[in-house]
GUTIVEX-195402 format. One record per atom (N, C-alpha, C): x, y, z; residue in three letters. Coordinates in Angstrom, 1 decimal. Layout:
<votor c1="X" c2="Y" c3="Z" aa="ALA"/>
...
END
This chain:
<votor c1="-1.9" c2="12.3" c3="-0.2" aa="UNK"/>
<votor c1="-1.8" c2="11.0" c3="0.3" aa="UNK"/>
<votor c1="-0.4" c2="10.5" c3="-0.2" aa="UNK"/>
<votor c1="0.0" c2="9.7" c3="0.8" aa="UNK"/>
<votor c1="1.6" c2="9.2" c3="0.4" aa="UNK"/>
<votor c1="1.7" c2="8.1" c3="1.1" aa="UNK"/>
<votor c1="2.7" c2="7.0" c3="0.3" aa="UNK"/>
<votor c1="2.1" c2="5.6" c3="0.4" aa="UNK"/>
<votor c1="3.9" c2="4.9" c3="1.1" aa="UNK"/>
<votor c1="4.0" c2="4.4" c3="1.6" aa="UNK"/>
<votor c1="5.6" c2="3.9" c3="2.1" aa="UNK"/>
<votor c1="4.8" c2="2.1" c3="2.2" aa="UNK"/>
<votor c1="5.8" c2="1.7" c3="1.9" aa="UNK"/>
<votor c1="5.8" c2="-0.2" c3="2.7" aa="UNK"/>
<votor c1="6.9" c2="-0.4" c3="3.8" aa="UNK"/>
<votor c1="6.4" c2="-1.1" c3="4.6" aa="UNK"/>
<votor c1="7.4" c2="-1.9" c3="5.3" aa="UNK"/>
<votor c1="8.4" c2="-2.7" c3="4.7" aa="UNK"/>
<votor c1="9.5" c2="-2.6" c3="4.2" aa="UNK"/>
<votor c1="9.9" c2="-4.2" c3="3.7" aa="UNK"/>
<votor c1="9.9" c2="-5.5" c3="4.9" aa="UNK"/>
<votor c1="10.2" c2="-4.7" c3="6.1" aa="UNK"/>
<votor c1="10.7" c2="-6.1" c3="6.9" aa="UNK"/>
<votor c1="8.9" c2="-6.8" c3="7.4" aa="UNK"/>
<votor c1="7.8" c2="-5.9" c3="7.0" aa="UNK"/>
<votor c1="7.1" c2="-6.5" c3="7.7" aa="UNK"/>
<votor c1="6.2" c2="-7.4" c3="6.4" aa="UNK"/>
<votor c1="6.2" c2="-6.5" c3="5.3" aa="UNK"/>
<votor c1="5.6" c2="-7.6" c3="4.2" aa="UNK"/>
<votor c1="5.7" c2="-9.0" c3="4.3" aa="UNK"/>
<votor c1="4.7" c2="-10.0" c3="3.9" aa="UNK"/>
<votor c1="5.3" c2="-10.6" c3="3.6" aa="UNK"/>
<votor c1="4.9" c2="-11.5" c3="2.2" aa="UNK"/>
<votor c1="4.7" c2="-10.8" c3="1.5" aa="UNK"/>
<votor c1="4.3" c2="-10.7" c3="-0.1" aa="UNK"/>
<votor c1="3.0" c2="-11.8" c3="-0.6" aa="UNK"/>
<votor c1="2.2" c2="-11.4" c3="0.1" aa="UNK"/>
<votor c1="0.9" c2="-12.1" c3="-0.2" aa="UNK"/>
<votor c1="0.1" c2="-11.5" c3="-1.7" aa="UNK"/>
<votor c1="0.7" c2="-10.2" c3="-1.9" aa="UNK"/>
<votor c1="0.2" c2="-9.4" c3="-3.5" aa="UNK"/>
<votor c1="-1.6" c2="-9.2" c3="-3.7" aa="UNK"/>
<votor c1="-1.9" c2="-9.0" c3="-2.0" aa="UNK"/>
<votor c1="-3.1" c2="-8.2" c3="-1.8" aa="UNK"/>
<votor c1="-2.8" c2="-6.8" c3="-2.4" aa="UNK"/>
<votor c1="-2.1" c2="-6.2" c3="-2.1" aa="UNK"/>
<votor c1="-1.9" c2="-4.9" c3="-2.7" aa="UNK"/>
<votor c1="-2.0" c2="-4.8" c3="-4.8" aa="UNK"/>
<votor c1="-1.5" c2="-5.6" c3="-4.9" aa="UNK"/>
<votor c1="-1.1" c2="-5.5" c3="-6.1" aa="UNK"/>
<votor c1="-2.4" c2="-6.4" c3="-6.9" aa="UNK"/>
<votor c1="-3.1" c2="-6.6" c3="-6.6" aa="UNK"/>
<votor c1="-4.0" c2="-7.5" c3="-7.0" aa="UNK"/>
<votor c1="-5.4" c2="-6.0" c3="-7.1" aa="UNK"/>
<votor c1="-5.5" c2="-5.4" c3="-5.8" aa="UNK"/>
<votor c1="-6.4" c2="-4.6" c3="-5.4" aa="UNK"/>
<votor c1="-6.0" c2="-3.1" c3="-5.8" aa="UNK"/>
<votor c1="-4.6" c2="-2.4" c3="-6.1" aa="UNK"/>
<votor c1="-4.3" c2="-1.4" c3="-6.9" aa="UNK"/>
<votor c1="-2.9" c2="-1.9" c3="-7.8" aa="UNK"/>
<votor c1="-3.2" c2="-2.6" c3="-8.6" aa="UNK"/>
<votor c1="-1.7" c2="-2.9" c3="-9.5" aa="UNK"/>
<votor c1="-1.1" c2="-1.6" c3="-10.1" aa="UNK"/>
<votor c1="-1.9" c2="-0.3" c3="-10.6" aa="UNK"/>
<votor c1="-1.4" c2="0.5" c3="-11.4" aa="UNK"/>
<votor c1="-0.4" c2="1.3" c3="-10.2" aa="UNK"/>
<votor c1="-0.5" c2="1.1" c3="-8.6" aa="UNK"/>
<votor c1="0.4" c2="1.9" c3="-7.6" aa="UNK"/>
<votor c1="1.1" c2="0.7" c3="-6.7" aa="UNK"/>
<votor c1="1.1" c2="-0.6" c3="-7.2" aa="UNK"/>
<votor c1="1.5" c2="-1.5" c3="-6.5" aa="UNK"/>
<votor c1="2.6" c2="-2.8" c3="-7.3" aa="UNK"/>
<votor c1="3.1" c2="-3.2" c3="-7.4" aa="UNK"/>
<votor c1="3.9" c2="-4.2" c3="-7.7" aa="UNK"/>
<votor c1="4.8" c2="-4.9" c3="-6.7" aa="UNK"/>
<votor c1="5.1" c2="-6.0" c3="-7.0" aa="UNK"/>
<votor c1="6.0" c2="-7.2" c3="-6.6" aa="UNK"/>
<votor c1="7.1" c2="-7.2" c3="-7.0" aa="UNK"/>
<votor c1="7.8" c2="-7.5" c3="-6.0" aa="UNK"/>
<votor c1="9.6" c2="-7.9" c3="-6.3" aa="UNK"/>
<votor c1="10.0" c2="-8.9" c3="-6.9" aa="UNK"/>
<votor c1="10.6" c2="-9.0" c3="-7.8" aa="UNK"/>
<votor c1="11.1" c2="-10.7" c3="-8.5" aa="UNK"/>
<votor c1="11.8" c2="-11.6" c3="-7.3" aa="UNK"/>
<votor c1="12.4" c2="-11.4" c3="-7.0" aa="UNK"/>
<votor c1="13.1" c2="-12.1" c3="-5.9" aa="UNK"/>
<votor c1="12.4" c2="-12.7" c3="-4.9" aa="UNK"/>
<votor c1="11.7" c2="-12.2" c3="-4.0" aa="UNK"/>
<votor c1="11.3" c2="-11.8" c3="-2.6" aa="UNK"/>
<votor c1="9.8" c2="-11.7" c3="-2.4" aa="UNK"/>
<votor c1="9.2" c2="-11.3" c3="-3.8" aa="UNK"/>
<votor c1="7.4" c2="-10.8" c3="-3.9" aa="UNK"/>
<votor c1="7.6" c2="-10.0" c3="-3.1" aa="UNK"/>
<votor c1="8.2" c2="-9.3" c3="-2.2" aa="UNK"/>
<votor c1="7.8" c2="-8.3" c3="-1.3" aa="UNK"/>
<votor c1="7.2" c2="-6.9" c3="-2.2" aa="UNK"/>
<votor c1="6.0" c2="-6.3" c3="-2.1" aa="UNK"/>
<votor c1="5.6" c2="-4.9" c3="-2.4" aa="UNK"/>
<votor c1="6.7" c2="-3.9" c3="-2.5" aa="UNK"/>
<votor c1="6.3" c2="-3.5" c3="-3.9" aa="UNK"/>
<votor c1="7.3" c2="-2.0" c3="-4.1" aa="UNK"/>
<votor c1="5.9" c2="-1.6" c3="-4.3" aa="UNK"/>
<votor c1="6.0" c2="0.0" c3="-4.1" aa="UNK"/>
<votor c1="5.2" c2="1.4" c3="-4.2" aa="UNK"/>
<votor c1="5.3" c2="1.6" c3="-5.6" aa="UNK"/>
<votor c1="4.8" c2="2.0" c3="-6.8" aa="UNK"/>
<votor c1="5.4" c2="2.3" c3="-8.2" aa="UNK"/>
<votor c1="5.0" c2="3.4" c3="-8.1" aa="UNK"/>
<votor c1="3.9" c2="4.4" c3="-7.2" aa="UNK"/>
<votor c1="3.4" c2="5.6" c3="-7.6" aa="UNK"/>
<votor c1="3.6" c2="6.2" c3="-5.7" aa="UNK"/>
<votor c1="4.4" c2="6.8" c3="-5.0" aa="UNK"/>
<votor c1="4.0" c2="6.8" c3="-3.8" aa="UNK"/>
<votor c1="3.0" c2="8.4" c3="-3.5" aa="UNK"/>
<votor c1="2.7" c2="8.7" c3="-4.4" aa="UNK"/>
<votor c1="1.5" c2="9.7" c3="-4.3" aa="UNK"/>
<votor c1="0.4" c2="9.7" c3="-5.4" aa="UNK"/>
<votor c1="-0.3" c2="8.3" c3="-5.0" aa="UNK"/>
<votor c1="-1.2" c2="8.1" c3="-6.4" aa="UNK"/>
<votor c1="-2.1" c2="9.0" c3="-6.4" aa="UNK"/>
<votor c1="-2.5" c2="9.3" c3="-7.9" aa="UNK"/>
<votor c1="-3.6" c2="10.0" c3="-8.4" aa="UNK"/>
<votor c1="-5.0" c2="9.9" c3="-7.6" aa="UNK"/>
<votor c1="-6.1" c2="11.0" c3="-7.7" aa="UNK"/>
<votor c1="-7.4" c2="10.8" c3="-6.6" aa="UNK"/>
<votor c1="-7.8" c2="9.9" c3="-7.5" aa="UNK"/>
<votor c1="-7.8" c2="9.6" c3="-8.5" aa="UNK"/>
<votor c1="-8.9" c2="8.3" c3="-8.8" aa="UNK"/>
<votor c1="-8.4" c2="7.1" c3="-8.4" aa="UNK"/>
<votor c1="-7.3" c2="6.9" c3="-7.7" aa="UNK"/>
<votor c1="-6.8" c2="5.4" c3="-7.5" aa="UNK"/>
<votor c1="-6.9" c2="5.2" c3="-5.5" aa="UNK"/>
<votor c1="-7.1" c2="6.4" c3="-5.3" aa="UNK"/>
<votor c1="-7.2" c2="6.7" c3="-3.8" aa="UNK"/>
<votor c1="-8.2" c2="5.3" c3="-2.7" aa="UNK"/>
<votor c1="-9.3" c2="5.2" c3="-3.3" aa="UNK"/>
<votor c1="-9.8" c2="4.0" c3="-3.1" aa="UNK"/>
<votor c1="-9.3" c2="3.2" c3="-3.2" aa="UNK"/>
<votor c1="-8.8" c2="2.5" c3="-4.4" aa="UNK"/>
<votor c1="-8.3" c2="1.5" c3="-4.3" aa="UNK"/>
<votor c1="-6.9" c2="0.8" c3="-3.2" aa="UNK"/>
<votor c1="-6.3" c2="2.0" c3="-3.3" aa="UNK"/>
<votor c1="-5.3" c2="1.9" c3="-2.2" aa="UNK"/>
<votor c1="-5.7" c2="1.9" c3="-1.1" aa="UNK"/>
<votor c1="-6.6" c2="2.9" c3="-1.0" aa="UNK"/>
<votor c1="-7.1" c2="2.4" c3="0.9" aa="UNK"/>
<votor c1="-7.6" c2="1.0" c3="1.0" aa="UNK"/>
<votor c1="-8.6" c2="0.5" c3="0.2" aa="UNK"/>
<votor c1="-8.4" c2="-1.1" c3="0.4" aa="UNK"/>
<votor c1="-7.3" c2="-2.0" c3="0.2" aa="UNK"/>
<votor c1="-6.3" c2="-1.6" c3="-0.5" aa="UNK"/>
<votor c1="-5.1" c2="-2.4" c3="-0.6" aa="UNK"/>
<votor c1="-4.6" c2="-2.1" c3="1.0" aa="UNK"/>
<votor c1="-4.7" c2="-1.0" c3="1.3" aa="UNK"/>
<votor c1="-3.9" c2="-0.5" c3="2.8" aa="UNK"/>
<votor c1="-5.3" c2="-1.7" c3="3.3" aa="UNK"/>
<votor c1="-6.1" c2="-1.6" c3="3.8" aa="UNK"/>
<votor c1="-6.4" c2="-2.8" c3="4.5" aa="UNK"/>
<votor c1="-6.6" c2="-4.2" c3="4.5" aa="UNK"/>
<votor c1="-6.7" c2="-4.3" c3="3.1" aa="UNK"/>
<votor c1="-6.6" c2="-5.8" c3="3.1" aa="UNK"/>
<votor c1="-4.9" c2="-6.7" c3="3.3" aa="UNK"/>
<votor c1="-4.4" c2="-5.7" c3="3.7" aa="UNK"/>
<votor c1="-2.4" c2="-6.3" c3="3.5" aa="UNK"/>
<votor c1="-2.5" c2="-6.8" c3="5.1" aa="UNK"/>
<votor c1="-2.6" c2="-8.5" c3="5.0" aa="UNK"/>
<votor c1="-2.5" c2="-9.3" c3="6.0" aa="UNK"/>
<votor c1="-1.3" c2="-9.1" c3="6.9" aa="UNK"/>
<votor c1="-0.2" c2="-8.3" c3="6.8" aa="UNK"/>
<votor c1="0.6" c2="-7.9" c3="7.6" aa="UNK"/>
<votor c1="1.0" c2="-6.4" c3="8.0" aa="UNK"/>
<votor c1="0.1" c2="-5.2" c3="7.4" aa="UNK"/>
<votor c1="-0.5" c2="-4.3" c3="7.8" aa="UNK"/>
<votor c1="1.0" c2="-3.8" c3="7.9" aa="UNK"/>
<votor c1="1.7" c2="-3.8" c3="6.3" aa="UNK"/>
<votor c1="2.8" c2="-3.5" c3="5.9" aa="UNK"/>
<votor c1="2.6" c2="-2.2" c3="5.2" aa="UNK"/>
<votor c1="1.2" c2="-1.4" c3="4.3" aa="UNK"/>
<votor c1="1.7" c2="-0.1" c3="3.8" aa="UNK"/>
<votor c1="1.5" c2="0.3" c3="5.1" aa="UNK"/>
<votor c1="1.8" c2="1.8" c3="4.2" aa="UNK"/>
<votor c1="1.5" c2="2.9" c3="5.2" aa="UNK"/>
<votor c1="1.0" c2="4.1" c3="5.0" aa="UNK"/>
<votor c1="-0.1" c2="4.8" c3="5.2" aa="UNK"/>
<votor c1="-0.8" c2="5.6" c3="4.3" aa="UNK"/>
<votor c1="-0.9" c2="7.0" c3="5.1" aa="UNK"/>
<votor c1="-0.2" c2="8.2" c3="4.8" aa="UNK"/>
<votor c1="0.0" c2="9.1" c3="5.3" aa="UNK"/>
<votor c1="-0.9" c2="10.0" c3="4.6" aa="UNK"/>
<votor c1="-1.7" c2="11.1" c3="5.4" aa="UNK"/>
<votor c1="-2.4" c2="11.9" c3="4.5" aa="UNK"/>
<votor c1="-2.3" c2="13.5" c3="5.3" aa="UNK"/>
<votor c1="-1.5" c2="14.1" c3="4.7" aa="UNK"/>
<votor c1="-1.4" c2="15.6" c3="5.3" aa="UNK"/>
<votor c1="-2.3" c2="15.9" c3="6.4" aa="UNK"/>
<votor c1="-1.5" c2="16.1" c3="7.4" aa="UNK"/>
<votor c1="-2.3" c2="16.9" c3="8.7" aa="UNK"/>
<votor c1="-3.0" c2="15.8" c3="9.3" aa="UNK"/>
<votor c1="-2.8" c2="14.4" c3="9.3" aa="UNK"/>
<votor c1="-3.5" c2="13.4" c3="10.0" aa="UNK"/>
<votor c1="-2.0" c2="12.6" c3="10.5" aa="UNK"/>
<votor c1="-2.1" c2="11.5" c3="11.8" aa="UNK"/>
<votor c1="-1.1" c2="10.9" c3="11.5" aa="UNK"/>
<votor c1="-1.1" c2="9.6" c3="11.0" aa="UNK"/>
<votor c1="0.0" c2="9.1" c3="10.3" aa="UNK"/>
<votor c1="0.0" c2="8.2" c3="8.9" aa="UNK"/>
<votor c1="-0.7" c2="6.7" c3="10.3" aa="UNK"/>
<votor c1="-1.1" c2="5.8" c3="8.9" aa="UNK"/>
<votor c1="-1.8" c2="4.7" c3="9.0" aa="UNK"/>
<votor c1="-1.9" c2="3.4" c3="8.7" aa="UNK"/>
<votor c1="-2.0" c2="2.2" c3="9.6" aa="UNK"/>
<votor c1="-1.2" c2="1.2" c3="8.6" aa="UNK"/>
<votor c1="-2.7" c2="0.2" c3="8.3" aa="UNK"/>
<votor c1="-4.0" c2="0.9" c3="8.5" aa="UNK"/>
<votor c1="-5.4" c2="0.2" c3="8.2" aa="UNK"/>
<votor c1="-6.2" c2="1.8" c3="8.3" aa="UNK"/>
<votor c1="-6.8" c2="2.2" c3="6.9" aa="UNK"/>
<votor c1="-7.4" c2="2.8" c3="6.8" aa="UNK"/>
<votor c1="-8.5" c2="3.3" c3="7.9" aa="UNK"/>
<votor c1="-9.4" c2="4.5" c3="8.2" aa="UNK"/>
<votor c1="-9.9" c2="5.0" c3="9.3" aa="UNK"/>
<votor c1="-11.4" c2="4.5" c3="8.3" aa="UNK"/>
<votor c1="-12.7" c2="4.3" c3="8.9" aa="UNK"/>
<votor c1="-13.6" c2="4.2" c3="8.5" aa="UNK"/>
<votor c1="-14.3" c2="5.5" c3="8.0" aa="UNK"/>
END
C-alpha cells in the first residue's frame, strides 16, 4: 500500500489526521495533509483506508500493488 495526497485538491479539513495521525499530519501554514509514512505499516492499514474515505475532498490516494490506485477505498 502507498499513500500520495493531492495538495491542490486538499483542502485541510484534518479528517485524515484525526483518523490516522501516526501516517498523517498537517501543514503549519496551509493545514493542507502531508503523508509522514507513505507506506504505512499493516496494522495502520485500516485506519488509512477510512482516512482515504472520510477526506471530504477525496485528496489521498491509495495505491495497492496490481490494483489501480484509489481516491475512496473499494468496499
Amino acid at each position: 500500500m502507498r499513500i500520495t495526497v493531492d495538495a491542490e485538491r486538499c483542502v485541510g479539513s484534518g479528517m485524515c489526521v484525526l483518523t490516522a495521525g501516526e501516517v498523517f499530519d498537517q501543514g503549519e501554514g496551509d493545514g493542507k495533509a502531508i503523508v509522514l509514512r507513505p507506506e504505512p505499516p499493516a496494522e495502520t492499514r485500516d485506519s488509512v483506508r477510512e482516512a482515504v474515505d472520510l477526506c471530504p475532498a477525496a485528496a489521498i490516494v491509495l495505491s495497492v500493488p496490481g490494483t489501480p490506485a484509489s481516491r475512496k477505498s473499494t468496499p
